[in-house]
N, C-alpha and C positions, 0 to 999 in steps of 0.2 A: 729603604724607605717604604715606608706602610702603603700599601695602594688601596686599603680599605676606605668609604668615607669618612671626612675626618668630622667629626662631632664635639670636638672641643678647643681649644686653642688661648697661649697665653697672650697677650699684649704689653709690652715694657714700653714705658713713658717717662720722659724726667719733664720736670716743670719749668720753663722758663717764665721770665715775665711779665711776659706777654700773653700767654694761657694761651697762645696760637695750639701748640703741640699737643699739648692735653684736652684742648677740643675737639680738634681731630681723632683723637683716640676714644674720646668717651662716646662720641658720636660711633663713632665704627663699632666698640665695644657692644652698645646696647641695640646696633641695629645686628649685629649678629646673633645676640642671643634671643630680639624678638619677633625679629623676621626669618629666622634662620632656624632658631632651636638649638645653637649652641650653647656649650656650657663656656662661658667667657672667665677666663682671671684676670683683671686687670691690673697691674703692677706700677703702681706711682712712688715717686719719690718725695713729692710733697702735699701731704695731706690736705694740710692748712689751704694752700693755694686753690688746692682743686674744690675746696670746700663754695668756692665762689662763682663755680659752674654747676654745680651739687650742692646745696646746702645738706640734703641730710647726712653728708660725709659727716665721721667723727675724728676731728685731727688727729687723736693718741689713739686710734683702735685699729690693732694690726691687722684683722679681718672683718669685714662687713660685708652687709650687699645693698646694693640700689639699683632699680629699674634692672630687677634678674639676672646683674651682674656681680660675679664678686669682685670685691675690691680689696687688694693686699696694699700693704705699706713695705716700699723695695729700700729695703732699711740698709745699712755697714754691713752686718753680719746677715746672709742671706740665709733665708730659711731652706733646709732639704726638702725640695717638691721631686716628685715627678712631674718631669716635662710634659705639656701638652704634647699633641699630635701637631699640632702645628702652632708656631710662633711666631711671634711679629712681633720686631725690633723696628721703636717708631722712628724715624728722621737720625738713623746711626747713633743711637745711646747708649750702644756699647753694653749687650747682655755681662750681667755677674760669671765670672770667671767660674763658679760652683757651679752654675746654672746651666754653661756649653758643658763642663764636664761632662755632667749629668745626661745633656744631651748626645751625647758623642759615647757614653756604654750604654745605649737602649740598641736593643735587637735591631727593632725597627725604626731607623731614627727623623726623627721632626722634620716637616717640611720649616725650613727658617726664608722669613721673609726681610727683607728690609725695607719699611716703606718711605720713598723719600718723600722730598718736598714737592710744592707742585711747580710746575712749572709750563708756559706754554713752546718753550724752546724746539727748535727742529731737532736736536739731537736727542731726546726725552727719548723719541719714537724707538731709536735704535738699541737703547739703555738699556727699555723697558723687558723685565724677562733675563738679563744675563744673568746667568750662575757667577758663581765664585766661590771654587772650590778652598776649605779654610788649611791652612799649613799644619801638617803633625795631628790632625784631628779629620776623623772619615765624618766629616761634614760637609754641608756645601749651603750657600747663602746665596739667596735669589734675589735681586735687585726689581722694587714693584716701585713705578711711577705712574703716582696718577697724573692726569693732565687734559686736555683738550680735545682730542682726534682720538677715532679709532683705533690709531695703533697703540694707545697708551693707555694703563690703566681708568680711565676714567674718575669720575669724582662720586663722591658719599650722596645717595641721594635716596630716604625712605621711602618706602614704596605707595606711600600718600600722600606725599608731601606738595606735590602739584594740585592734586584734588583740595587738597584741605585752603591751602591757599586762595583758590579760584574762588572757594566758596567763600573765603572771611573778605577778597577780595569784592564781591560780589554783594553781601549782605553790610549795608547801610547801617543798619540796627547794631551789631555783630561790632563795626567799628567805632559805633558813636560808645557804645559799652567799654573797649578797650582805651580811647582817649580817658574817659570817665575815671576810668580804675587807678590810671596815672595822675591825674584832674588838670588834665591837659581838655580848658575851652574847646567851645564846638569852634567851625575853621570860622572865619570870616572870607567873606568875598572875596574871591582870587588870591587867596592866601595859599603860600606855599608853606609845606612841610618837608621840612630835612631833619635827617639823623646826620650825626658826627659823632664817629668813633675813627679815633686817629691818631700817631703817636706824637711826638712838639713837633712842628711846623713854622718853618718861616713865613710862611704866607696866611697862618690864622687870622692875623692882625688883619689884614688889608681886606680879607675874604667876609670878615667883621665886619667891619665899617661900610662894605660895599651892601651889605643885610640893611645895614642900620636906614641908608640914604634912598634906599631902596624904593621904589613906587609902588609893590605888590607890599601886603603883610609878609612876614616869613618867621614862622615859629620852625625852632633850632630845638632839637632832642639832642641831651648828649650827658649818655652813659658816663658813669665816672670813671676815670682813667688818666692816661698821662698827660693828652691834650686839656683837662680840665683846668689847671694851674694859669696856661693862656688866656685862654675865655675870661679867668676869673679876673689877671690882669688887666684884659680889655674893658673888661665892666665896670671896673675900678673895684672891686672887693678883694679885701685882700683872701681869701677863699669861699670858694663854693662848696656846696656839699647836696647829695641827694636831697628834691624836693624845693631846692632855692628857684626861685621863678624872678629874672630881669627883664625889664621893657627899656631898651634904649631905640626909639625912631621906630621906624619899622619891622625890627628883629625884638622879636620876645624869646628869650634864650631861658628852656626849664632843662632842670639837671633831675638827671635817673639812676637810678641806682644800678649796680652791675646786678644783670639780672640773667636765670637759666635759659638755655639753649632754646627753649622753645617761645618764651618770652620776646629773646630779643629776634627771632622770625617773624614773631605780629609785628614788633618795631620798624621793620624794613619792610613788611606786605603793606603798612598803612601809611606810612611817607613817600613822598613822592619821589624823592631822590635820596640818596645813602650814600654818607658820606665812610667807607671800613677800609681796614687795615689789617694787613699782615694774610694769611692763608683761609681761616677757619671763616670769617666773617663777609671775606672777598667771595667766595664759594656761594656762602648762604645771599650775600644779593644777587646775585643773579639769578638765583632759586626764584627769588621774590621776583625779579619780570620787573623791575623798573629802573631806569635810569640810575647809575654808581659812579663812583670817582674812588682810585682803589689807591690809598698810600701803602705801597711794597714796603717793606725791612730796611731799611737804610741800610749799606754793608761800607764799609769806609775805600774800597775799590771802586766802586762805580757799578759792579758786575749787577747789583739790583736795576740800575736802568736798562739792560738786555731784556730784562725778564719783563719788566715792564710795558716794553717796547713790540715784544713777541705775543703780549696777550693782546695787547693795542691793533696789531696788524689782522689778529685772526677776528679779533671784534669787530672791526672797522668792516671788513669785506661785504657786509648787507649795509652799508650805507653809501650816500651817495657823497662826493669832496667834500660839499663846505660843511658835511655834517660830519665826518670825518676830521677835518679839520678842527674843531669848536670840539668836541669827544679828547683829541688827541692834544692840543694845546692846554689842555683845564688839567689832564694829568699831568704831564710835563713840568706845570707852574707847581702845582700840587706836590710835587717833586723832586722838586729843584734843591733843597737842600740849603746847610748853611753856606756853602760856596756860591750858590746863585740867590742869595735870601734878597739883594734889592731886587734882581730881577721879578721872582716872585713876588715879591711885595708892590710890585707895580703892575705887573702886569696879569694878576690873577683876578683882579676886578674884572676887567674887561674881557678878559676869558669866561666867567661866570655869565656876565650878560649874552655875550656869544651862546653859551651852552642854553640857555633859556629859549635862547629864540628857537633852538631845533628839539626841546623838551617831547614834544611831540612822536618826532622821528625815532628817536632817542627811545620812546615810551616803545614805539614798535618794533624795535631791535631788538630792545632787552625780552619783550614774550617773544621773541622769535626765537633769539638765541639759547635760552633754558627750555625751549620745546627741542630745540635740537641740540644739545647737550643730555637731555634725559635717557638720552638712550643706551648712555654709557654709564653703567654706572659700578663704582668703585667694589661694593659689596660683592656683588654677582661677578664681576670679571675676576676678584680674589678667589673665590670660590673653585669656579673655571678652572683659574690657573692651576690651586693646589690638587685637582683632581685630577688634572692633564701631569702636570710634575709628580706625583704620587706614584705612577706608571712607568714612571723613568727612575731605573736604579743607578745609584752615584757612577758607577765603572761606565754605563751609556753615556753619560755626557761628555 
């Protein structure tokens, strides 16, 4: 292995869905090559998809670049590259079988990474950093988890990203601009602001109607996605679509378009509360410093309520019971799935109202907790790592 600095590096990504995976990657991709100075190739499997976090992606163009990254299309038939210095294999996608070849007759061969998911689980800690030497091939594969605590890779975090915040957080002007551009009304008096980005939910319905009956105003943001079908149900139309604006009681529900990385940041710095989902968007509210509610991945085990449950306990610890309690019941319902959908359907109102009354506390948490979170952070402990493993030849381990 090279122990020289490494200065460039591939990224493999397949697209799911959900565009969890490929957000995480585009994010890492362009924060290495512009805080970093690397030369990034980012390798996707689906153009089109990623075009929706990227618009100036060109779906049929097998090479381009955007924000100082190149962008290849990780097609059937793989192209012959040389290998970066080092690679990153994102959430186990399984590098192109040409690709390890290739890696495996370089003199000096790749630091390969494999970066998982996140997770706030105790055993993360232990994971984090294992080798795994590959069979029949003088390779070896480092297992990189980001996560919560020091001993784990940490999470994505630009190195302005707090400042820039404080400051859009801070200037008045700055946000009444931003509602404008959406033509999202100024607030009215004691009017609440939520974002909802979320996958279907048994408990939208109820979480609805509790908006609608509501005593506060509460204007409802919500990106278009999978949970929009619902909404649209509840309102009675038979679809929504970006730009539609309903008033039903007290819940004024406007639909947004899927919009870029950086976009849906002002989304969450300017709402009071955020409603996200999945990896990429759970990360970025708490970036934003205010109150969230996080729908996990549904996995038909159960094993997503662990994880759930393990981010819950490490959040809760700067609060006091009953705010802890009203924090942890609102997930829970939020959660509960089609096996507990009456539960949830009942009991998520009243969890909402609960979560209201400690908005406050809640609001002191979340800036407390992404000040101490910031100091881990994902890019720089990659870095770290591969410079520390770079020193270490495969026969040491």
């Amino acid at each position: 292995m090279n122990s020289q600095p490494i200065s460039s590096c591939d990224i493999f990504c397949t697209v799911v869905d959900n565009y969890g995976d490929i957000g995480v990657c585009w994010r890492l991709a362009r924060q290495l090559a512009s805080e970093h100075g690397m030369v990034v190739r980012l390798w996707v499997d689906d153009l089109a998809s990623f075009r929706k976090l990227c618009p100036e992606v060109i779906p049929d163009k097998p090479i381009q670049h955007s924000h100082g990254v190149e962008i290849r299309h990780w097609g059937v038939m793989f192209a012959e590259v040389t290998p970066a210095p080092l690679v990153i294999e994102a959430f186990a996608c399984e590098l192109p079988q040409r690709y390890v070849q290739a890696m495996a007759e370089q003199l000096h061969k790749p630091l390969w990474l494999n970066l998982e998911y996140l997770s706030a689980e105790d055993w993360v800690a232990g994971c984090h950093g294992l080798p795994s030497p590959q069979q029949k091939l003088p390779l070896v594969k480092y297992f990189f988890f980001p996560g919560f605590t020091g001993e784990t890779g940490g999470l994505l975090l630009e190195h302005d990203l707090l400042a820039r915040r404080d400051a859009f957080q801070a200037d008045q002007l700055a946000q009444e601009k931003y509602w404008q551009a959406l033509r999202v009304p100024p607030r009215l008096p004691g009017e609440i602001r939520v974002s909802l980005f979320s996958y279907e939910n048994a408990a939208v319905s109820t979480l609805l109607a509790v908006w609608v009956a509501g005593q506060q105003p509460l204007t409802c943001l919500v990106p278009e996605g999978r949970v929009l079908p619902q909404v649209a149900a509840f309102c009675g139309r038979e679809r929504l679509v970006a730009g539609d604006v309903v008033q039903l009681g007290s819940l004024r529900v406007h639909v947004l378009p899927f919009v870029e990385q950086e976009e849906y940041d002002k989304l969450l710095w300017a709402c009071d509360i955020n409603f996200v989902r999945g990896e990429d968007s759970c990360v970025r509210a708490q970036w934003a410093g205010k109150p969230f509610i996080w729908h996990i991945y549904p996995q038909h085990d159960g094993v997503h309520m662990k994880k759930l449950h393990a981010l819950l306990d490490l959040y809760s610890q700067g609060l006091d019971a009953e705010t802890a309690h009203s924090l942890n019941q609102l997930w829970e319902l939020w959660n509960a799935g089609e096996s507990a959908a009456q539960t949830a359907s009942t009991g998520s109102g009243q969890a909402w109202n609960q979560f209201l009354l400690h908005q406050s506390m809640l609001l002191r948490r979340a800036r407390v907790w992404a000040q101490q979170l910031s100091s881990n952070n994902l890019a720089l402990n990659l870095l770290d790592f591969s410079r520390k493993v770079g020193k270490i030849a495969p026969f040491e381990i």
